[in-house]
C-alpha positions as CSV (number, residue, x, y, z in Angstrom):
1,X,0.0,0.0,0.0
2,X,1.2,3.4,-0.9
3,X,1.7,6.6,1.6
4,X,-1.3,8.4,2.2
5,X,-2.0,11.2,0.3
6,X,-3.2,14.7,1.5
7,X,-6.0,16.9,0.4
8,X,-4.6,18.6,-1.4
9,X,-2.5,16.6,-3.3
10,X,-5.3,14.9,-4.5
11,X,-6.5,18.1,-5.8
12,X,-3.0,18.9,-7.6
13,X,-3.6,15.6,-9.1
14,X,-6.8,16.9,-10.7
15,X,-5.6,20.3,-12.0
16,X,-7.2,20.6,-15.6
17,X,-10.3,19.7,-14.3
18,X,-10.1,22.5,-11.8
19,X,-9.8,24.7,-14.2
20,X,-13.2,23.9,-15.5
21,X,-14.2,23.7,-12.3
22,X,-13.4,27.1,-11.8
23,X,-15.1,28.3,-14.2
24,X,-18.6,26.9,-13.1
25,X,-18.0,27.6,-9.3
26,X,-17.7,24.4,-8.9
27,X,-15.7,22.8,-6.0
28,X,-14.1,19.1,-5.6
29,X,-14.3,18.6,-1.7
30,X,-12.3,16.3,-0.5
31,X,-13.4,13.9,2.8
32,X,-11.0,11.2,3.1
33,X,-8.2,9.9,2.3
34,X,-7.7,7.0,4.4
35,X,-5.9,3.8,3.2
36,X,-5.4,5.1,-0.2
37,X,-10.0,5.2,-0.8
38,X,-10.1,8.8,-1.8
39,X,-13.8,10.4,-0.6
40,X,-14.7,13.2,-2.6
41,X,-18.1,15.3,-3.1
42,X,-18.9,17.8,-5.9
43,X,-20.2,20.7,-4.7
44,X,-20.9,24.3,-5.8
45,X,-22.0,24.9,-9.6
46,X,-21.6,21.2,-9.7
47,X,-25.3,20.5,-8.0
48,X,-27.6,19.6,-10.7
49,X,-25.1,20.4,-13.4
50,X,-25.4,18.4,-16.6
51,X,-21.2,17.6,-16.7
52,X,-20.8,16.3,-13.3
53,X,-20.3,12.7,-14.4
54,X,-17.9,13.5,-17.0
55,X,-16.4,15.5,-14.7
56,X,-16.5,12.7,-12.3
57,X,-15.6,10.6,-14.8
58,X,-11.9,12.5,-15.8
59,X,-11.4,13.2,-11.9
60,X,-11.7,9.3,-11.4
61,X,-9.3,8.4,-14.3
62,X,-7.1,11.0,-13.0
63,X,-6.9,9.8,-9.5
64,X,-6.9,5.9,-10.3
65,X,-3.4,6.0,-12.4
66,X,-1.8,6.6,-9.4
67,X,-0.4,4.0,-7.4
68,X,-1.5,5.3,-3.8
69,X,-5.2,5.4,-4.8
70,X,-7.2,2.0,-3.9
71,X,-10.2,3.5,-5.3
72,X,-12.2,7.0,-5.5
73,X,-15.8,7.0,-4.1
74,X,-17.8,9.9,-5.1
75,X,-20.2,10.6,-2.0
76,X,-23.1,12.3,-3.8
77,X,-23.2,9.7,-6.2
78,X,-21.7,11.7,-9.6
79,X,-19.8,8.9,-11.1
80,X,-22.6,6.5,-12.4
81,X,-21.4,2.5,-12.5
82,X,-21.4,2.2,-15.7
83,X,-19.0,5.0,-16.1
84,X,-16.7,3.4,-13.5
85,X,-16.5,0.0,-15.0
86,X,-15.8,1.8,-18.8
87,X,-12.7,3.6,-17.1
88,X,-11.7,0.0,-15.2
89,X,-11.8,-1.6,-18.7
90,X,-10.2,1.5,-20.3
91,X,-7.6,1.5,-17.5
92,X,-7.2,-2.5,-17.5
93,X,-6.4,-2.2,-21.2
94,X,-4.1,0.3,-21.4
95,X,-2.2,-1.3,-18.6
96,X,-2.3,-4.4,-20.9
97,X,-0.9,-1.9,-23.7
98,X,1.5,-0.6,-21.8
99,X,3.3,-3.6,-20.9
100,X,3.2,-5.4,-24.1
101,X,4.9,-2.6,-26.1
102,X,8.1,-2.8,-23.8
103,X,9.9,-5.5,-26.8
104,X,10.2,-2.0,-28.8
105,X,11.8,-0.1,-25.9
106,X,9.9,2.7,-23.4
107,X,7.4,4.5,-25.5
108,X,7.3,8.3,-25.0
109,X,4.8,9.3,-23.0
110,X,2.8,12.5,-22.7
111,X,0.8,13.9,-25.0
112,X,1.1,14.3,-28.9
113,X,1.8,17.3,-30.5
């Protein structure tokens, strides 16, 4: 198990989607971090928005590709199931990806420009 992390580096973890976030008045509250299960809530603009669950979506994603993270649980229910078991599968699959492409040496990583 990896070392707890803090508030607020969870929420340095999510920093594009703050951005948005700012934008809307919306706010990522963090409730607990304990043994790596990150508790968050939406709050702010984010009540009754429309983009909460893709927001909750890319915050989830975010979070999960870290190794201290056991899992994120979103209190007010903004990350529907199905949404969480696409991102598993995506996440499963690109770990799958990842180390099968290791014969042609480290692939860059980062994003394409």
């Amino acid at each position: 198990m990896g070392m707890a992390m803090t508030a607020e580096e969870i929420l340095a973890e999510i920093g594009p989607v703050q951005e948005i976030l700012d934008e809307h008045d919306g706010v990522v509250t963090v409730l607990d971090t304990s043994d790596g299960n990150i508790m968050l809530s939406l709050d702010g603009g984010c009540n009754g928005c429309a983009s909460t669950p893709m927001t909750a979506m890319q915050i989830y994603y975010s979070l999960k590709k870290l190794e201290a993270i056991n899992d994120v649980i979103f209190v007010n229910g903004e990350l529907p199931d199905y949404m969480r078991t696409f991102i598993d599968q995506k996440m499963a699959k690109e770990s799958l990806e990842n180390n099968t492409s290791d014969e042609e040496g480290p692939q860059p990583k980062g994003e394409i420009v």
